[in-house]
C-alpha positions, 0 to 999 in steps of 0.5 A: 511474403517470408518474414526472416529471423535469427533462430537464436533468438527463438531459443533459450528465452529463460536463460536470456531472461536471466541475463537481462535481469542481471544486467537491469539490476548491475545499470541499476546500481544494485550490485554485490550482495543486494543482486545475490538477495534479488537473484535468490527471490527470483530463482523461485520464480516458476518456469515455464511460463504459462500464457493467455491474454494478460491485457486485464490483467495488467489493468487490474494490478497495475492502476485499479487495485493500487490506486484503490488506497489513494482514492480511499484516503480521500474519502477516509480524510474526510470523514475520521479527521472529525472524530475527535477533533469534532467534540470542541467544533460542537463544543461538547467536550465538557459534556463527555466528562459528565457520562458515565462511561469515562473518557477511556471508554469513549475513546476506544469507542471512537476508535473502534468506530473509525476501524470499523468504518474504514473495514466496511469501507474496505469490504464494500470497494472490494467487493465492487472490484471483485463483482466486475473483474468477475464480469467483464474479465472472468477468471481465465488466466488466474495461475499465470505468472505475472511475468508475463506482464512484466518480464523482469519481475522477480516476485515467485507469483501468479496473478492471483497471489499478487492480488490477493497481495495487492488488496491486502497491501490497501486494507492494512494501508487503509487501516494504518492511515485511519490509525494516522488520520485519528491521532491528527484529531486528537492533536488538533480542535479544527475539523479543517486543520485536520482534514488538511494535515491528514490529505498532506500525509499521502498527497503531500509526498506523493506530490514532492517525491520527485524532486528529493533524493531517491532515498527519502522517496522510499522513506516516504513510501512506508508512510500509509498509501503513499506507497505502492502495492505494485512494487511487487513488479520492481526490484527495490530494496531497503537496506535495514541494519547491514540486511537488504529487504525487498520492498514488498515485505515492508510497504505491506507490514511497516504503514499498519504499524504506523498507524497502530503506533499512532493509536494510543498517542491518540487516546492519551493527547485526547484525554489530555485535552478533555482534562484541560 
């Protein structure tokens, strides 16, 4: 049995990955200088590629390690939205006044603890994560680049950049979420109140995001763990003062800034009730 193909098609295949690209972005709206920012991203991507078996590894960084966040946020919700917010349920507010330590001390202690938690809880996923990719997928293939798994990509990275890009996108979500998760304590005295505001921030979104405009769902992305690490696959952009900006670059830096910001507002609304 002869199986017949067009020998044109056997050749050339950089050059007509180009042209593919190019014509996704121009259907995709993205004309002008946004193409020429994403064209000039992806003329640092290494060639030739190299193949092996990919299956594993598009699991990894399509579904395992980006849904990493939004299981976290679950267990993270609960647990932080009572650390302020907890001192009226117990009704040991008054009491902390009496301490020698002062208000000051005791609030970044507790922000220090809900940092911490979130770090341990962090370290303890991905160490479980690390354990059984090692085991059942093994490390073959790790210098590929993930074009392989996604031939449009324009990210310059090999499966292992883009984990490492991956899990540091959910450890400074995590941490801009807990940062979100305590200054809704300190805003509120309900424990369930707090907890239901602080599943809204990343469940919320994520549940409305399709029926809103397309740029409001990428505003809603740079809310911590409401975005995607897998991002580092699509050719999106912000466009920030007149400057385009690949997605990447700010889901990875803007929700830890948020949720730093957050902090202090923290602090302050919580010594302001202890005062009351």
């Amino acid at each position: 049995m002869m199986n017949y193909v067009e020998l044109e098609k056997l050749t050339g295949f950089y050059e007509r990955r180009q042209n593919i690209i190019e014509d996704f972005l121009e259907n995709n709206g993205q004309n002008g200088d946004e193409k020429e920012y994403l064209l000039q991203i992806n003329a640092k991507v290494k060639e030739p590629f190299r193949y092996e078996w990919t299956e594993g590894w598009s699991n990894l960084l399509g579904s395992i390690v980006p849904d990493m966040g939004v299981v976290m946020a679950l267990f993270l919700a609960i647990v932080l939205s009572s650390l302020f917010a907890g001192e009226w349920y117990n009704n040991t507010s008054s009491l902390l006044l009496t301490t020698k330590n002062g208000w000051k001390k005791i609030a970044f202690a507790k922000i220090g603890v809900g940092l911490s938690f979130t770090a341990e809880f962090f370290a303890i996923l991905t160490a479980g994560n690390l354990v059984s990719q090692i085991f059942f997928l093994g490390t073959a293939g790790w210098d590929m680049p993930i074009q392989t798994i996604k031939l449009i990509a324009i990210a310059p990275m090999n499966m292992l950049q883009a984990e490492i890009y991956e899990y540091a996108f959910v450890f400074l979500g995590v941490i801009g979420f807990a940062g979100v998760v305590m200054f809704i304590s300190a805003k509120t005295r309900s424990n369930v109140l707090a907890l239901l505001f602080s599943l809204a921030v990343v469940y919320g979104p994520m549940m409305i995001a399709e029926y809103l405009p397309y740029g409001v769902q990428k505003a809603l992305d740079l809310i911590p763990l409401v975005g995607s690490g897998a991002d580092i696959f699509r050719t999106n952009t912000f466009c920030v003062f007149g400057k385009y900006v690949w997605s990447p670059y700010l889901l990875i830096a803007v929700p830890v800034l948020v949720g730093v910001l957050c902090l202090p507002f923290a602090v302050k609304s919580w010594s302001r009730r202890l005062r009351v």
